[in-house]
N, C-alpha and C positions, 0 to 999 in steps of 0.2 A: 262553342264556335268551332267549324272545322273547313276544312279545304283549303281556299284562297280568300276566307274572312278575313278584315282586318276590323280591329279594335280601333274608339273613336280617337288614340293616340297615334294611329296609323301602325301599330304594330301585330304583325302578322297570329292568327290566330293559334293560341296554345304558347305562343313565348309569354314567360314569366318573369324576365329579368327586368330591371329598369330601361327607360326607354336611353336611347341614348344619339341625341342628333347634335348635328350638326349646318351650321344655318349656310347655304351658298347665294352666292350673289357677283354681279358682276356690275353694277352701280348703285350708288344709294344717296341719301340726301346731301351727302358729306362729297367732296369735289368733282369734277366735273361728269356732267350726265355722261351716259354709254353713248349718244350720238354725238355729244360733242366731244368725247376722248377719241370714237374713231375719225371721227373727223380732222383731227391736227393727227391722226397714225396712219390710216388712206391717202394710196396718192391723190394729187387733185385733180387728174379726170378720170376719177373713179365713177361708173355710173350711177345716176341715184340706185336704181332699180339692185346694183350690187352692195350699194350703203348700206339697203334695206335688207340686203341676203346677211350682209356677215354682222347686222343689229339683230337679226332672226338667229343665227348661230350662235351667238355670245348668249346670248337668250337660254339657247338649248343647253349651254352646258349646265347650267343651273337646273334648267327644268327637268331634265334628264340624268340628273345626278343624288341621288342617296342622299336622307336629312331634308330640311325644310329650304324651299326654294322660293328665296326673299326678290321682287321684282320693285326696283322705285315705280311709286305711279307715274304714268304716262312713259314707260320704255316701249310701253307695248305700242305706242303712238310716235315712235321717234321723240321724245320731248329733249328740246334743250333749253340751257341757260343761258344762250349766247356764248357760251365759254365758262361762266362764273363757277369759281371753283368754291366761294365760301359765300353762299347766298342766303345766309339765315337773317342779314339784314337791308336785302335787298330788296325788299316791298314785292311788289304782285308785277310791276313792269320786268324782271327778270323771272318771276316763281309760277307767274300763272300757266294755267294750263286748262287745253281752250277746247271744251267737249264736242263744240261742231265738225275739231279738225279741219279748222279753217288756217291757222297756224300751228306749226310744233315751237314756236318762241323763239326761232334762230335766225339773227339776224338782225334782235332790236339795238344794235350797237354798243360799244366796248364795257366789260363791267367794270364794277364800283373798281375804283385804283388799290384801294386796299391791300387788299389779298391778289390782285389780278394784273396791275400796271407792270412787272418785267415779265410778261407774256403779250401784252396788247401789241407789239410789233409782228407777232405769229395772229395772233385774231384779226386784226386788221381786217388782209387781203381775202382772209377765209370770208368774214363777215359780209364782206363787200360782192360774195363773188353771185349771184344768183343761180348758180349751177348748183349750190350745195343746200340750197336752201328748199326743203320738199315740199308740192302741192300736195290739195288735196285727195287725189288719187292716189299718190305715195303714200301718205298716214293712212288710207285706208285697206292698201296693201299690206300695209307692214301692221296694221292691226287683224288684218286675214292672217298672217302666217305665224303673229303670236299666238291666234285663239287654236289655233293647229297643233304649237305647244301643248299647251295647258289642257287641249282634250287628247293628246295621249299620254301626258302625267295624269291625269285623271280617272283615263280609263285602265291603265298597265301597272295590275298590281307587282310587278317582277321592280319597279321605281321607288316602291314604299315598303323595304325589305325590314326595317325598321330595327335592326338589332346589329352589333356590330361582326356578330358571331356568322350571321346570315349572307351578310356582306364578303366576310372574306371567304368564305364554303363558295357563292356561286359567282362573284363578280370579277372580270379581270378585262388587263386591257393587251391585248395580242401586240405583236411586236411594235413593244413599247421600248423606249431607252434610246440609246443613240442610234440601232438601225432604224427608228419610225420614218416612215414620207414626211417629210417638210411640212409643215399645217395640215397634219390629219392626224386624228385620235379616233382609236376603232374601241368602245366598250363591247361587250361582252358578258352579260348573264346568260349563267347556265342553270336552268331548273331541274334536271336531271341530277343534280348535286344536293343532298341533304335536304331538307323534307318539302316537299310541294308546296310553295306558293300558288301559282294560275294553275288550274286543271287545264286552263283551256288552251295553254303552251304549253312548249318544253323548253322558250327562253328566247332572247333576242339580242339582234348585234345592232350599235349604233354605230354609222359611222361621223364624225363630223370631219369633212373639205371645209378648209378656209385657204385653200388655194384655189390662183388661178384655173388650175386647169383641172382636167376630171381624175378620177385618183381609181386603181384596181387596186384590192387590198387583199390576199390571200388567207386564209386560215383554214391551215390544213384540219385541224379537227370539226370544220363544216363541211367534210366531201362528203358527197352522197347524202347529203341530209336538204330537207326540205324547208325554206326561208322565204317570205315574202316580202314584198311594202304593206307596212301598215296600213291598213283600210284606211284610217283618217286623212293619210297623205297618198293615196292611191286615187281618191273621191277627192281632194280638197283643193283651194285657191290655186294651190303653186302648181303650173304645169312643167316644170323642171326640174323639182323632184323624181315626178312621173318615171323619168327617165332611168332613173337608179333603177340597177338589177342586180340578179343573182348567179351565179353559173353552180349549179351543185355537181360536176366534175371534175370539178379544182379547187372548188371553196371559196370562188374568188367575188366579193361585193364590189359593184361598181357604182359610183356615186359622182354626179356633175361637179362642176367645182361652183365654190362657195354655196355648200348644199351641207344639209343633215339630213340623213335617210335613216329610220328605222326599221328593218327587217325582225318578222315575227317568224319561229319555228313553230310549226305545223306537225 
């Protein structure tokens, strides 16, 4: 095996070490779903259509990050519990989850008391409120801009670096620490660093907005180099992405707010 092959452990072709991952995730069976955490964390006239943005972001840190990227069933659909933070004995009126997308489950009223009654005065008004609670257009949005994920983890082998040594040689995150923008994380592989993963780059920068407003983000070691949008999100559902660009005179990526843009070097 040579070039940008990977092994069916996902690790890049010619390494010989043990594999060595690590699992990421951003909700799972264990307390409350990812729409219904941002839900009591978003203000409340937050638009569905941005509910749907920063369930799609939280999405991508995972999908876009080194190691195995664990997704609860139905995030990719908005699924919620109502709130239920420990619903392993909650029957199918809290658990189920509804393949028509006719509902994502939120809204069938307060969970079990158990684990959930010194909260039910915060679920209440949420539960109550029909503004929060998404159609079927919205699940099928938010299932458009998941499968947008998982086809550029899928196709971007620079995401399945698979070793820990490969990791720290090409991945870094540009000013990171206490100068970073407020809600924004800029990843950064670089494939010109230690031995070629993709032939068909030389690496890419992520940036994730989960702020309000749109974000320019400089790095100086992109001047004069060439960066695009990813074909998958340049062709895809989200016409707001669209919009993120490149300046390669100053290095500077521009990204809408509560957006994830993937730029490919060319």
């Amino acid at each position: 095996m040579t070039g940008a092959q990977v092994d069916y452990n996902g690790q890049p072709a010619g390494y010989t070490g043990q594999p060595q991952e690590a699992i990421n995730y951003v909700d799972a069976h264990d307390n409350e779903t990812l729409f219904d955490a941002l839900t009591y964390k978003l203000p409340a006239d937050t638009s569905m259509a941005d509910r749907i943005r920063m369930q799609t972001l939280a999405l991508a840190t995972t999908a876009f990050s080194q190691g195995v990227s664990f997704w609860q069933a139905g995030t990719e659909v908005l699924r919620s519990k109502s709130f239920d933070g420990n619903s392993y004995n909650s029957g199918d009126w809290f658990n189920s989850l509804d393949p028509s997308l006719t509902s994502n489950g939120f809204g069938k009223g307060l969970p079990p008391a158990a684990d959930n009654q010194a909260k039910w005065q915060y679920m209440q008004p949420l539960l109550a409120d029909p503004a929060v609670k998404p159609g079927h257009a919205d699940l099928l949005a938010a299932e458009a801009q998941s499968e947008m994920l998982l086809r550029i983890r899928a196709t971007e082998p620079l995401l399945h670096l698979g070793s820990a040594q490969l990791i720290e040689q090409k991945l870094s995150f540009p000013d990171s620490g206490p100068n970073a923008t407020p809600g924004v994380i800029v990843e950064r592989i670089d494939d010109a660093v230690g031995p070629n993963v993709d032939p068909r780059l030389k690496g890419l920068v992520i940036v994730f907005n989960a702020s309000p407003v749109a974000t320019s983000q400089p790095i100086a070691a992109t001047r004069g180099q060439r960066y695009r949008l990813a074909d998958v999100q340049q062709h895809g559902s989200d016409p707001v992405v669209r919009a993120a660009s490149f300046d390669p005179a100053t290095g500077t990526f521009i990204v809408p707010a509560r957006t994830v843009a993937v730029f490919e070097q060319h």
